[in-house]
C-alpha positions in Angstrom: 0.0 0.0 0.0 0.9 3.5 -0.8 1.1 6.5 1.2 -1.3 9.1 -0.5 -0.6 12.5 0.0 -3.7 15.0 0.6 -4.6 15.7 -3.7 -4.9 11.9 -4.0 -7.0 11.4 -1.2 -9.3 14.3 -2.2 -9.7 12.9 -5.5 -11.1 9.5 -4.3 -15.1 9.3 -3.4 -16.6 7.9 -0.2 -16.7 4.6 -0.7 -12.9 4.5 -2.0 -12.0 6.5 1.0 -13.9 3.6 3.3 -12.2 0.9 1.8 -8.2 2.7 2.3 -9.8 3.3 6.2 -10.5 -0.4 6.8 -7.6 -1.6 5.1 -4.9 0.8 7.2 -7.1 -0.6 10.1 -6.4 -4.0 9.6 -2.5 -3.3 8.6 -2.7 -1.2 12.3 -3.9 -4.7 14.0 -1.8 -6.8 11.9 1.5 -4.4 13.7 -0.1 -4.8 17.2 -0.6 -8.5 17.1 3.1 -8.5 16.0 4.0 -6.5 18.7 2.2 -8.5 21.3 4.2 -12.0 19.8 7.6 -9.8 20.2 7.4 -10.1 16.1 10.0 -7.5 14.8 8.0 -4.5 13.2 9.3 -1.4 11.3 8.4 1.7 13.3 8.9 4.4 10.9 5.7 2.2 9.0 3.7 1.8 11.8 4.1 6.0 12.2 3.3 6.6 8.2 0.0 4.1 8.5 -1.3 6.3 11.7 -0.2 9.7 10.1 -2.2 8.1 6.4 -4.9 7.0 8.4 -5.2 10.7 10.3 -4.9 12.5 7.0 -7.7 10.2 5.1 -10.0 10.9 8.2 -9.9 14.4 8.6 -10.2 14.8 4.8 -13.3 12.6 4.8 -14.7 15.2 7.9 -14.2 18.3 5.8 -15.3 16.6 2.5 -18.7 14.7 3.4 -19.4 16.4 7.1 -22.8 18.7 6.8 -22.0 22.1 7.1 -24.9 24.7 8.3 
């Protein structure tokens, strides 16, 4: 999986934007069952997949939220 930056992630619709949300979710599990095995994991991802996971969020929020 690639890290997006913010013009990508605005370009994809809701559903698209769902599907990159559950799939950094279950990448997120897949580090913390490593972690609780004492499985070696790459830090620096498990930082980019939060920070990806943040960015897709918050873009989501200000693209489909209802504004008054």
């Amino acid at each position: 999986m690639k890290v997006l930056d913010s013009s990508e992630i605005r370009d994809l619709d809701q559903q698209e934007m769902q599907a990159e949300i559950l799939a950094i979710k279950r990448i997120l599990f897949d580090f913390r069952l490593k972690q609780a095995t004492r499985q070696t994991i790459k830090p620096h991802s498990l930082k980019a997949y939060k920070k990806q996971l943040a960015r897709i969020t918050t873009i989501k929020h200000e693209k489909y939220s209802i504004s008054k």
